[in-house]
Biopython code that builds the backbone (N, CA, C, O; Angstrom):
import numpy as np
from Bio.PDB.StructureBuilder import StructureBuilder

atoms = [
    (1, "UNK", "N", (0.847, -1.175, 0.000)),
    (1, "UNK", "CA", (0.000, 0.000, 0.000)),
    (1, "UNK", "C", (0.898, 1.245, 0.000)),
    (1, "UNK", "O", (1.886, 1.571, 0.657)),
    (2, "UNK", "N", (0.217, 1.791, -0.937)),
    (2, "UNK", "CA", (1.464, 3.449, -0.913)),
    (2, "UNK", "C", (0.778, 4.631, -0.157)),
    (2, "UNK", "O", (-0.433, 4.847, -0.193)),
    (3, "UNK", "N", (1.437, 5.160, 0.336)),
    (3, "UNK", "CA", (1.501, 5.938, 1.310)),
    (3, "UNK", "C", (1.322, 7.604, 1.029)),
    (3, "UNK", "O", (2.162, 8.252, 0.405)),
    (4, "UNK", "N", (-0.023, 8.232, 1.648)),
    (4, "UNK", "CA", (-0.237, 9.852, 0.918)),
    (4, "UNK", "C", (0.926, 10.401, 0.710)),
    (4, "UNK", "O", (1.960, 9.976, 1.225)),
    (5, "UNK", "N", (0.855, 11.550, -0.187)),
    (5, "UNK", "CA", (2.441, 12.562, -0.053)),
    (5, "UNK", "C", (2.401, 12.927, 1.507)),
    (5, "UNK", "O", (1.569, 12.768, 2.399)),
    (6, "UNK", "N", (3.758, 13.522, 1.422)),
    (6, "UNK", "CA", (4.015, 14.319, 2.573)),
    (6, "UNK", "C", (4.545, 15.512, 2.112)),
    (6, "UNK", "O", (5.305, 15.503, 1.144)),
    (7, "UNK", "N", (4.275, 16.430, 2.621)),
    (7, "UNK", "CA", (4.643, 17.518, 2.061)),
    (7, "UNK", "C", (6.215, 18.052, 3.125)),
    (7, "UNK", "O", (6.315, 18.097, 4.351)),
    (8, "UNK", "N", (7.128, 18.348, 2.178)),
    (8, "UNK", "CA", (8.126, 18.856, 3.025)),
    (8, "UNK", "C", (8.606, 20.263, 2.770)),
    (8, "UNK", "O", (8.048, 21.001, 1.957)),
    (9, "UNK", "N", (9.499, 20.563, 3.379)),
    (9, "UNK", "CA", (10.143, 22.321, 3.219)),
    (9, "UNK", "C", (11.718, 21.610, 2.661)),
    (9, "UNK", "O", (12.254, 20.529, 2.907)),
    (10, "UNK", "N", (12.118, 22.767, 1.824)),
    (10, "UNK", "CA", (13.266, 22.907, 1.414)),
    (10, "UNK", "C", (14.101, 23.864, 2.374)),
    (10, "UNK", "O", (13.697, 25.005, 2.150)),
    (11, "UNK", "N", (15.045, 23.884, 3.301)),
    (11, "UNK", "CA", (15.655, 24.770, 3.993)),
    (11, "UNK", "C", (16.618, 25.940, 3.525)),
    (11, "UNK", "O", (17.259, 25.897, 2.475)),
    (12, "UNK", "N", (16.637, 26.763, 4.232)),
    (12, "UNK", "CA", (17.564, 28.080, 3.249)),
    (12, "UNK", "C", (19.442, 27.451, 2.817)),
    (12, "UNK", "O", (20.254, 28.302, 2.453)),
    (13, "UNK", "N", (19.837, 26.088, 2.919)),
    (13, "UNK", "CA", (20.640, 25.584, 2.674)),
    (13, "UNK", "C", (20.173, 24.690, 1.608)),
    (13, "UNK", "O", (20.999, 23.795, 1.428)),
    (14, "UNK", "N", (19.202, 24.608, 0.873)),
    (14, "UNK", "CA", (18.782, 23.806, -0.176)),
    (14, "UNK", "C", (18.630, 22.453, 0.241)),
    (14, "UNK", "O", (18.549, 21.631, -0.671)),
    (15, "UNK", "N", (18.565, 21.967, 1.605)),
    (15, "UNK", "CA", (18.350, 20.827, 2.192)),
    (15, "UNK", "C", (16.946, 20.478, 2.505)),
    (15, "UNK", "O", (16.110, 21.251, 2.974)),
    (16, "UNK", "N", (16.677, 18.521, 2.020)),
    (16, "UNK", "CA", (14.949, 18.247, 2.700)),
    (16, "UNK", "C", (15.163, 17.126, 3.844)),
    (16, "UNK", "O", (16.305, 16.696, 4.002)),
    (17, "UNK", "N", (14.505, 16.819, 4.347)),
    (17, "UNK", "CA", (14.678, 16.164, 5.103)),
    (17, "UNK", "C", (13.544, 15.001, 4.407)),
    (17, "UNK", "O", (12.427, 15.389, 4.063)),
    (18, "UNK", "N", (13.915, 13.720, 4.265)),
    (18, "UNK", "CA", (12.833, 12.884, 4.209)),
    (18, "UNK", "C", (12.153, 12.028, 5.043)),
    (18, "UNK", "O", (12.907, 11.078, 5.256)),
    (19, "UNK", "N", (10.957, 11.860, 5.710)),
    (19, "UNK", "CA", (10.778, 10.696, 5.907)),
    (19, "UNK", "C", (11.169, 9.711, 6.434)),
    (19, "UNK", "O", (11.479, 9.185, 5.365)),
    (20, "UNK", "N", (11.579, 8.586, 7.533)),
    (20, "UNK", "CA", (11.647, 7.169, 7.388)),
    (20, "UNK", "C", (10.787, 6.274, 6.868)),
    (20, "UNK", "O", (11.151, 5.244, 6.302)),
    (21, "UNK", "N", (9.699, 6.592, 7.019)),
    (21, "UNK", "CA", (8.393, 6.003, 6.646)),
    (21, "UNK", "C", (8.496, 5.921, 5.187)),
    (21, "UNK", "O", (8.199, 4.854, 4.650)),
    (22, "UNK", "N", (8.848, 6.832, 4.540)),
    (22, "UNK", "CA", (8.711, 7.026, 2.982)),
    (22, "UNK", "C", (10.227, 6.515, 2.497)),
    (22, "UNK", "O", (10.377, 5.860, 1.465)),
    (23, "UNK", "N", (11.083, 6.814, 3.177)),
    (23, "UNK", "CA", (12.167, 5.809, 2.465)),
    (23, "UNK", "C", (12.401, 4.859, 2.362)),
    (23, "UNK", "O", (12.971, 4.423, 1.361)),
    (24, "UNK", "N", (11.819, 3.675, 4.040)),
    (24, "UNK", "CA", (11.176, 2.558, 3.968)),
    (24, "UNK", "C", (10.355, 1.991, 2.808)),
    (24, "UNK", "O", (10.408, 0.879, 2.282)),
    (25, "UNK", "N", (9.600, 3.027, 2.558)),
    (25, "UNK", "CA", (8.381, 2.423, 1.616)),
    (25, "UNK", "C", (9.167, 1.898, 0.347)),
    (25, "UNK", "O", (8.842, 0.851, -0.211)),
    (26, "UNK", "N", (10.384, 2.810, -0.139)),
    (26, "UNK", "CA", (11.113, 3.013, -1.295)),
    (26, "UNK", "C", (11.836, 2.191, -0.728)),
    (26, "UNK", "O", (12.622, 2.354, -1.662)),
    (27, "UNK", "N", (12.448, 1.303, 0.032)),
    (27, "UNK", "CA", (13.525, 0.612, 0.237)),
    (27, "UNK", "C", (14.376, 1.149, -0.023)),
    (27, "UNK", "O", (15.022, 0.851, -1.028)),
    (28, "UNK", "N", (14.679, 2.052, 0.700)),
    (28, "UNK", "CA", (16.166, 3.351, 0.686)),
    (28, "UNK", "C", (16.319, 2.977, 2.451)),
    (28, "UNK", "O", (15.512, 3.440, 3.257)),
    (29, "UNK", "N", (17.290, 2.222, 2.801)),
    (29, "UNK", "CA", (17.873, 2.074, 4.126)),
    (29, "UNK", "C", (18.684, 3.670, 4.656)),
    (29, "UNK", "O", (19.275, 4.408, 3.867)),
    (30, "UNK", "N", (18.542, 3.911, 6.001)),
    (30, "UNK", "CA", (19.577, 4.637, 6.168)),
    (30, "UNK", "C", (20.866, 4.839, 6.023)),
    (30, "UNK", "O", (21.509, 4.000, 6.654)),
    (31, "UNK", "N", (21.662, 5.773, 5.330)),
    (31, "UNK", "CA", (23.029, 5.605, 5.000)),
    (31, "UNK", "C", (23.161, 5.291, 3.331)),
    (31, "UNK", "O", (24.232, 5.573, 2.793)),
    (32, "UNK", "N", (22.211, 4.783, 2.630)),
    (32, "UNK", "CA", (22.246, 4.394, 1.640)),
    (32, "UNK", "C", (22.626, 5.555, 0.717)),
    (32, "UNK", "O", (21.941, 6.578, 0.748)),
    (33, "UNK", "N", (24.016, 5.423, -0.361)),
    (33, "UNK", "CA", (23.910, 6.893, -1.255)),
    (33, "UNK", "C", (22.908, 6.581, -2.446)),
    (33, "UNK", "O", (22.596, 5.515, -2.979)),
    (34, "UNK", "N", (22.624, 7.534, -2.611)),
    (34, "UNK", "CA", (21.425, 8.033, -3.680)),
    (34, "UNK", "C", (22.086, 8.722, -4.963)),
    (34, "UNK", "O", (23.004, 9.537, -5.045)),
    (35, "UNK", "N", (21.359, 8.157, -5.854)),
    (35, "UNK", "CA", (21.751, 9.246, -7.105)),
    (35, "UNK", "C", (20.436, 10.116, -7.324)),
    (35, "UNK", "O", (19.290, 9.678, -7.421)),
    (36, "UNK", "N", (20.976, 11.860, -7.398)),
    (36, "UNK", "CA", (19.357, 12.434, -7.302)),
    (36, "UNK", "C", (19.724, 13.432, -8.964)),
    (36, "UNK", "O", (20.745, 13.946, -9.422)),
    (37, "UNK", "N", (18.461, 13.332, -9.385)),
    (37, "UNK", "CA", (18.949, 13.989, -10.907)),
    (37, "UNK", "C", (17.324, 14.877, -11.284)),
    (37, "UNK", "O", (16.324, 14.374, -10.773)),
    (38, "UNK", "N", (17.165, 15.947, -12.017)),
    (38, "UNK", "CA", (16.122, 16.771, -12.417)),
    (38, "UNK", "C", (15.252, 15.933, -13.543)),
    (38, "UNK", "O", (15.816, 15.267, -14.411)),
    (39, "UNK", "N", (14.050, 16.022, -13.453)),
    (39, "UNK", "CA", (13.608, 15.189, -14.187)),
    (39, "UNK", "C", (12.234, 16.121, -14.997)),
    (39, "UNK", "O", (11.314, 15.649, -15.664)),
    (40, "UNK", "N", (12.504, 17.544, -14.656)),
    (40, "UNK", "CA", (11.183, 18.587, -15.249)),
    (40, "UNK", "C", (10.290, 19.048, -14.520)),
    (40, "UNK", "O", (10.568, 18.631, -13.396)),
    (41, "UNK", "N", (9.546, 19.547, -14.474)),
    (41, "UNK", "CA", (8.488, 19.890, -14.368)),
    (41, "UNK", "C", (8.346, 19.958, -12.788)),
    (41, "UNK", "O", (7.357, 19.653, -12.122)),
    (42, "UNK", "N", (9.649, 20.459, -12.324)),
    (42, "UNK", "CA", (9.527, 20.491, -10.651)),
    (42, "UNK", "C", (9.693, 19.206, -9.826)),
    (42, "UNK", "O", (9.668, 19.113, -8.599)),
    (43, "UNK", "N", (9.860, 18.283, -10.690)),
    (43, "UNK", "CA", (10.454, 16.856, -10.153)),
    (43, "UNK", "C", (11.755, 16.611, -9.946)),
    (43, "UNK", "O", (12.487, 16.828, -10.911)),
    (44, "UNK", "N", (12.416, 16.089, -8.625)),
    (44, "UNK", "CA", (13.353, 15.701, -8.543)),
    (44, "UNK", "C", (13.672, 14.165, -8.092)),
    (44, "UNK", "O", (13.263, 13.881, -6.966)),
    (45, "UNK", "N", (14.482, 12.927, -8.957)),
    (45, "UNK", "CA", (14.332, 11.714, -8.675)),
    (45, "UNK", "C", (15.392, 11.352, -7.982)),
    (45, "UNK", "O", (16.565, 11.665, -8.186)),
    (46, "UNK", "N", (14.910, 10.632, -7.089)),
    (46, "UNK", "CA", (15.812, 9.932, -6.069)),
    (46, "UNK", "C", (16.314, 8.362, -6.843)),
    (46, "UNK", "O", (15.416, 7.748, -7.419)),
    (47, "UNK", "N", (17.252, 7.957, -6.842)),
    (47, "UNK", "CA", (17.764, 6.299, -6.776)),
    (47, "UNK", "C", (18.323, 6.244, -5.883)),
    (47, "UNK", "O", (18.698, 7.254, -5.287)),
    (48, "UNK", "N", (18.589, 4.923, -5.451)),
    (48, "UNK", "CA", (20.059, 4.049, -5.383)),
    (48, "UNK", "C", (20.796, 3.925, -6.127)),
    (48, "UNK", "O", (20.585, 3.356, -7.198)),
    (49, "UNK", "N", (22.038, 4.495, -5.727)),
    (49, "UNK", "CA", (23.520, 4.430, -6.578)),
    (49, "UNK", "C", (23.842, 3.433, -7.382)),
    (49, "UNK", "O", (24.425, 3.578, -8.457)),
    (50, "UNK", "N", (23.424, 2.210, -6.830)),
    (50, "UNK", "CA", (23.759, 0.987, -6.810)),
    (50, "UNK", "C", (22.994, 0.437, -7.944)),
    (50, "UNK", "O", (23.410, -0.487, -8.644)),
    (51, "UNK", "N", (21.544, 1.199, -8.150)),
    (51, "UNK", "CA", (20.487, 0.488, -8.883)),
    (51, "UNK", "C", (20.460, 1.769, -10.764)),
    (51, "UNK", "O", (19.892, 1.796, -11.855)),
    (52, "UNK", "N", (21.387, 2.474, -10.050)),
    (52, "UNK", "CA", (21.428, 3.527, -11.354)),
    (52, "UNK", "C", (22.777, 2.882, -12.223)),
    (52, "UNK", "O", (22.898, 2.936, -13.447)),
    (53, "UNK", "N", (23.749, 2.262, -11.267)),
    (53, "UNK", "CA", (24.960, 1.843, -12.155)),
    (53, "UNK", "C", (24.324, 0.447, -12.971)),
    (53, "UNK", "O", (24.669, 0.079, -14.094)),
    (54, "UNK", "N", (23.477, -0.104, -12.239)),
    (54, "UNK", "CA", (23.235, -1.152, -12.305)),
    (54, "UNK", "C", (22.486, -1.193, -14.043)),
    (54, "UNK", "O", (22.882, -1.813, -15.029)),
    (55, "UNK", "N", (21.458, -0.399, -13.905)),
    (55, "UNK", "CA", (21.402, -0.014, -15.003)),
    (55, "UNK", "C", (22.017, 0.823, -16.532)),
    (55, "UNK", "O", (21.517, 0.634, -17.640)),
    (56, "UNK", "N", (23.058, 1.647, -16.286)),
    (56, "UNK", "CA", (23.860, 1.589, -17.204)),
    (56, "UNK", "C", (24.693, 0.716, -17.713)),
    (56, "UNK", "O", (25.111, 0.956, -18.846)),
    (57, "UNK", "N", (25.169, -0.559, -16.995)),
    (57, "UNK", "CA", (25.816, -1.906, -17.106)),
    (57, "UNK", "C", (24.900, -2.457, -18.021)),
    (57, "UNK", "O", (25.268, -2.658, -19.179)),
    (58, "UNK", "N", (23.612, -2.763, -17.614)),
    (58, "UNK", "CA", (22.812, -3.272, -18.853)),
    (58, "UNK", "C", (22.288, -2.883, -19.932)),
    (58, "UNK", "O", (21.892, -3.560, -20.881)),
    (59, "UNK", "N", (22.285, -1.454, -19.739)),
    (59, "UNK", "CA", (22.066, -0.544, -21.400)),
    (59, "UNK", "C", (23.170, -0.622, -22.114)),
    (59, "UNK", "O", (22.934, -0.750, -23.316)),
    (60, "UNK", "N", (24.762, -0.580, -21.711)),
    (60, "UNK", "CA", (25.714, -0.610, -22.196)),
    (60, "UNK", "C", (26.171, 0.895, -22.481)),
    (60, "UNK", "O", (26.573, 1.492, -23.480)),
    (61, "UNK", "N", (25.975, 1.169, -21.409)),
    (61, "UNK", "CA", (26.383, 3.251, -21.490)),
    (61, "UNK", "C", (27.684, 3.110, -20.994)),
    (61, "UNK", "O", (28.013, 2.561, -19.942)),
    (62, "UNK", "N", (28.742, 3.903, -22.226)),
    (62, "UNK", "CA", (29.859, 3.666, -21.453)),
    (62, "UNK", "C", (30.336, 4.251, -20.466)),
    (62, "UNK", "O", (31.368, 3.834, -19.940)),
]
sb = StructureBuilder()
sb.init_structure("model")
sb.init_model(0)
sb.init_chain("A")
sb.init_seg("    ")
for serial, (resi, resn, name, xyz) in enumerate(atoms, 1):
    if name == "N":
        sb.init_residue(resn, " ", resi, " ")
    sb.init_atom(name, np.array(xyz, "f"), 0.0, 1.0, " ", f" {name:<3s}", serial, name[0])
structure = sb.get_structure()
């Protein structure tokens, strides 16, 4: 079951704070690095590092 938004603040250091609940949901453990990249329209996407290399290995991006 997915879980309403949460609405957060961006701090005057460009910092958010997320969630445990919602990173849980995403299976993002604490400590875990993230790859975060612009995606438009006021979206910003979170990965796993791990799951972004993972995928250029199988596209064959050099």
């Amino acid at each position: 079951m997915l879980r309403e938004p949460v609405e957060i603040s961006v701090d005057d250091h460009g910092r958010v704070e997320l969630p445990l609940g919602l990173l849980a949901e995403a299976g993002i453990p604490p400590g875990a690095e993230l790859v975060a990249f612009s995606n438009g329209d006021g979206r910003i996407v979170l990965r796993r590092a791990e799951d972004s290399i993972k995928d250029l290995i199988e596209k064959g991006h050099p």
